[in-house]
C-alpha positions in Angstrom: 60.5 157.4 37.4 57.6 157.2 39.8 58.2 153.4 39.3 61.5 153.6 40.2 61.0 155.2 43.7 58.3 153.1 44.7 60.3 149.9 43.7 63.0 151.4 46.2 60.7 152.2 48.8 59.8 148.8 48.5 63.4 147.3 49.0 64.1 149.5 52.0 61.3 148.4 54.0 61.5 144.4 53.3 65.3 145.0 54.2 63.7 146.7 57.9 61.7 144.0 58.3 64.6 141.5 57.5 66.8 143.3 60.2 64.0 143.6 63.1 63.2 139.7 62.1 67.0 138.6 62.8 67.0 140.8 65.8 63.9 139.2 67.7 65.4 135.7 66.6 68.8 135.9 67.7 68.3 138.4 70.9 67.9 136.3 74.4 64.8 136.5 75.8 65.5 139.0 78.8 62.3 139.6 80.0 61.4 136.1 80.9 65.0 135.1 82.6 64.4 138.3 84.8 61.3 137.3 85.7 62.0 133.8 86.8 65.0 135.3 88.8 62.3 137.0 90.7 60.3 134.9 91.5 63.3 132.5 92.5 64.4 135.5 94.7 60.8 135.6 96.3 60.7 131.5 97.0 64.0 132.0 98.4 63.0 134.7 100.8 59.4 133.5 101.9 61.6 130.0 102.9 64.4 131.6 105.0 61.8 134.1 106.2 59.8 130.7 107.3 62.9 128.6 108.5 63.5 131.5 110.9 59.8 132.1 112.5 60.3 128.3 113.2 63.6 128.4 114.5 62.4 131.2 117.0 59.3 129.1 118.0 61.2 126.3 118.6 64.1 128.5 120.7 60.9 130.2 122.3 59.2 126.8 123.3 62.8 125.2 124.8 63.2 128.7 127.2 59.4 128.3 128.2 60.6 124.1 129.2 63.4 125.3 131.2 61.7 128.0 132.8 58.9 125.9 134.1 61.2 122.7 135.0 60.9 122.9 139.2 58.1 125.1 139.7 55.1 123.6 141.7 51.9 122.8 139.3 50.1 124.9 140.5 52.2 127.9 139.4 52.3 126.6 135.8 48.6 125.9 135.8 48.4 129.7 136.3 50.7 130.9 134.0 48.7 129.0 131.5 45.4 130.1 132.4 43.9 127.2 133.2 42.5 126.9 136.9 44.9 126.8 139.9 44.9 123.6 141.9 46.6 123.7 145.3 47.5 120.4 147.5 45.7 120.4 150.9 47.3 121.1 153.5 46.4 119.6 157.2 45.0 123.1 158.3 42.5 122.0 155.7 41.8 119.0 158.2 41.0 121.1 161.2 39.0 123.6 159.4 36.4 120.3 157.8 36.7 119.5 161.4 35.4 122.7 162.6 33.0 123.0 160.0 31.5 119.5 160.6 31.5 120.6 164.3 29.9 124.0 164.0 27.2 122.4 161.1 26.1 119.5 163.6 25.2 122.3 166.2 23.4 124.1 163.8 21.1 121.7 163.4 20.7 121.1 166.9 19.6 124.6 167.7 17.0 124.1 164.9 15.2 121.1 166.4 15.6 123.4 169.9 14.1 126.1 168.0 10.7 124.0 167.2 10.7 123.2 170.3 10.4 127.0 171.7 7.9 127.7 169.1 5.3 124.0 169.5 2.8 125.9 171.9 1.7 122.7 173.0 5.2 122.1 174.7 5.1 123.5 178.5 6.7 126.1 179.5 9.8 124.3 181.8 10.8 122.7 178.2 10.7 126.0 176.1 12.7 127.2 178.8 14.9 124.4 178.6 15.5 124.2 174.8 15.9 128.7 175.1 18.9 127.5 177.6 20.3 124.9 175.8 20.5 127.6 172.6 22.5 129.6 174.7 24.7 127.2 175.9 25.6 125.6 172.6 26.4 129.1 171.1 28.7 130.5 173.8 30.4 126.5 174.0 31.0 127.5 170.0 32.2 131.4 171.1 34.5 129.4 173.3 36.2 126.7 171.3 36.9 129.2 168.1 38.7 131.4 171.2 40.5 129.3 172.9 42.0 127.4 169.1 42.6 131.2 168.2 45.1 131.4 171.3 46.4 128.1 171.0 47.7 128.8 167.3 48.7 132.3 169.1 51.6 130.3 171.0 53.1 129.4 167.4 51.1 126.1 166.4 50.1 126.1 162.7 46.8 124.9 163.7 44.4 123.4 166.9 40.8 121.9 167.0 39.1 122.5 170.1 35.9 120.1 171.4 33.8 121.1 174.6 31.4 118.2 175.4 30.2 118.8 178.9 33.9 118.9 181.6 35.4 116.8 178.3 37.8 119.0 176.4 39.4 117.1 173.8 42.4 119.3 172.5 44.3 118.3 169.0 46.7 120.4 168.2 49.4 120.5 164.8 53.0 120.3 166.0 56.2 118.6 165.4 56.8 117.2 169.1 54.6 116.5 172.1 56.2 117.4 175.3 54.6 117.6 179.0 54.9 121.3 179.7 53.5 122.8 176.2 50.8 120.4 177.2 50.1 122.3 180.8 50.3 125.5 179.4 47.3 124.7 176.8 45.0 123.2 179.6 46.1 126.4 181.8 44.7 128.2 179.1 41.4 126.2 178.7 40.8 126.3 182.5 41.6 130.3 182.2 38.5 130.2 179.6 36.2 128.4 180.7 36.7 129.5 184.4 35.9 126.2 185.9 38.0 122.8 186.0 37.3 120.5 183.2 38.9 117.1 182.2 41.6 118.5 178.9 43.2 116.2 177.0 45.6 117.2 174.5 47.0 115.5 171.5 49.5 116.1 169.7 49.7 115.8 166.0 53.0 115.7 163.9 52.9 118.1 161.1 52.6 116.4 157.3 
């Protein structure tokens, strides 16, 4: 009897195992097909997700083109961060001018200078060079006052030389006519309160 029972016992389990056997064999592997539907799903997003950055970069690049087509370079230099350039301008002219002018003086009052300070120069010469200093500094005062005035009556710009009763006069403008130029030397005779020989030139604007 006992016999019996196991030898059933035995039947009913290699039957189990016979059914789960078919059942693995002829079931679809569902696990795996979901698995490379993700990851299909994934690709598929990480490319559109990529086409579109690019396309945005690229939309983002042509609007910066358009935006800068016209501007001067110097503006686009500066939106970019790198230094700002400018083109010179003929203001730029008179003030090297001016410079040069004021530099050239400078020295000149240094060589004056020894000379009021050698002890074995007289006295009439220290005296001298003293008045020279003086002069060359108020002739300086003068010609930055009277180019301040002159750009005053609406010139963009004016470069004043003193050298003795010489006044040479340039000044920026579009046209030279006779009675702006009588104005200007009524003005310089006004300044330096005595009559001095002014010529004034006219220079066209660039």
């Amino acid at each position: 009897m006992l016999l019996k029972k196991q030898t059933v016992w035995l039947l009913t389990m290699l039957s189990l195992v016979v059914v789960l056997s078919v059942y693995y064999l002829t079931a679809p592997p569902k696990d795996s097909s979901n698995m490379v539907a993700t990851e299909q799903k994934e690709d598929k997003q990480q490319t559109e997700t990529k086409q579109q950055t690019e396309t945005k970069q690229q939309t983002e690049t042509k609007q910066a083109e358009k935006e800068n087509e016209g501007e001067p370079a110097a503006e686009k230099e500066s939106k970019s961060g790198a230094n700002v350039v400018t083109e010179q301008t003929g203001d730029d002219a008179y003030e090297t001018l001016r410079l040069e002018i004021q530099d050239s003086r400078a020295k000149q009052k240094e060589e004056l200078t020894l000379v009021m300070a050698d002890t074995e120069v007289s006295a009439e010469e220290r005296s001298k060079a003293a008045a020279s200093i003086k002069e060359l500094s108020e002739i300086d005062e003068k010609e930055q006052i009277i180019e301040s005035l002159i750009k005053a009556m609406n010139y963009d710009a004016a470069l004043v030389r003193v050298k003795g009763k010489d006044v040479n006069i340039t000044v920026k403008a579009d046209k030279a006519n006779a009675s702006a130029a009588n104005n200007i030397i009524r003005l310089v005779n006004d300044e330096l309160e005595s009559m001095h020989n002014v010529a004034v030139d006219f220079q066209p604007k660039k």
